[in-house]
LOKOLSE-880654 format. One record per residue (C-alpha): x, y, z; residue number from 1. Coordinates in steps of 0.25 Angstrom, whole numbers, plus 5000, padded with zeros to 4 digits. Layout:
% residues N
((X,Y,Z),NUM)
...
This chain:
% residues 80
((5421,5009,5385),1)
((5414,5017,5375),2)
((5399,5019,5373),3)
((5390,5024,5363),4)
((5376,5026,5357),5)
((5370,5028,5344),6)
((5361,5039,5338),7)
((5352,5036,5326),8)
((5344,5046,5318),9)
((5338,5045,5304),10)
((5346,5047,5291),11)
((5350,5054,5286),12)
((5363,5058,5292),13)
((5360,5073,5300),14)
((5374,5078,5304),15)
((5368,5091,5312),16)
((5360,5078,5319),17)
((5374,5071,5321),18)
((5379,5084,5326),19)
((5370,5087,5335),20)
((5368,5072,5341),21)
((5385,5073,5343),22)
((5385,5085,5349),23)
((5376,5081,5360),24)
((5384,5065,5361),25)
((5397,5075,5361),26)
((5392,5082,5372),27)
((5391,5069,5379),28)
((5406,5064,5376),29)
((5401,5057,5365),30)
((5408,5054,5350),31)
((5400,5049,5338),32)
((5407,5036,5335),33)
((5399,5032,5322),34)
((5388,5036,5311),35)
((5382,5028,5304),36)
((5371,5031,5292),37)
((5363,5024,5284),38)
((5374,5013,5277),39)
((5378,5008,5290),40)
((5365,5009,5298),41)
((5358,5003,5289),42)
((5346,5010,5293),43)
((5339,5024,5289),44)
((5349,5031,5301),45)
((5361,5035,5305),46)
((5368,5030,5318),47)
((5380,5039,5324),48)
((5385,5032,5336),49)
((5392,5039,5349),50)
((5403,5035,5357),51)
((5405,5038,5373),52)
((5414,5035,5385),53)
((5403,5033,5395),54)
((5390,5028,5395),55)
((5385,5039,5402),56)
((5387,5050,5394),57)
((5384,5041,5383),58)
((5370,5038,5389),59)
((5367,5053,5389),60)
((5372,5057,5377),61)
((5360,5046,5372),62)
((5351,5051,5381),63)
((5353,5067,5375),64)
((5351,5060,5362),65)
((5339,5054,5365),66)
((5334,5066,5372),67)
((5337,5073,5359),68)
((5328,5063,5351),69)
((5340,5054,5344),70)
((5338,5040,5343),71)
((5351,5035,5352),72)
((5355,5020,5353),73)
((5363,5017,5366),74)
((5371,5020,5374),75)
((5381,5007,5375),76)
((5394,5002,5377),77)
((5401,5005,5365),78)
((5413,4995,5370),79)
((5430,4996,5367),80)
């Protein structure tokens, strides 16, 4: 079972942003799955989703980033 979450923030893309917002998902057990921009989300941001193992650290990694002042969508059950 896999879970995962999504971070969103305002284009455009800010890779030390990205960095920094990996880092701490990395930190967690985390892996960035996806990013998205503008064409596929067809909205003024840019979505990078996050892959985990457990829900747990899944559920703090979000937490870290909200802390942080990310705007974070899930956790949820990513599914095989």
């Amino acid at each position: 079972m896999s879970y995962m979450f999504e971070v969103y923030y305002k284009s455009p893309i800010d890779l030390k942003k990205e960095e920094e917002i990996t880092g701490a998902v990395a930190s967690l057990g985390g892996s960035l799955d996806c990013r998205e921009t503008l064409i596929e989300t067809g909205t003024d941001a840019v979505c990078l989703t996050y892959e985990f193992d457990e829900m747990e650290l899944a559920q703090k990694a979000a937490d870290l980033l909200r802390q942080r002042g990310d705007h974070v969508e899930g956790p949820v059950d990513y599914g095989n």
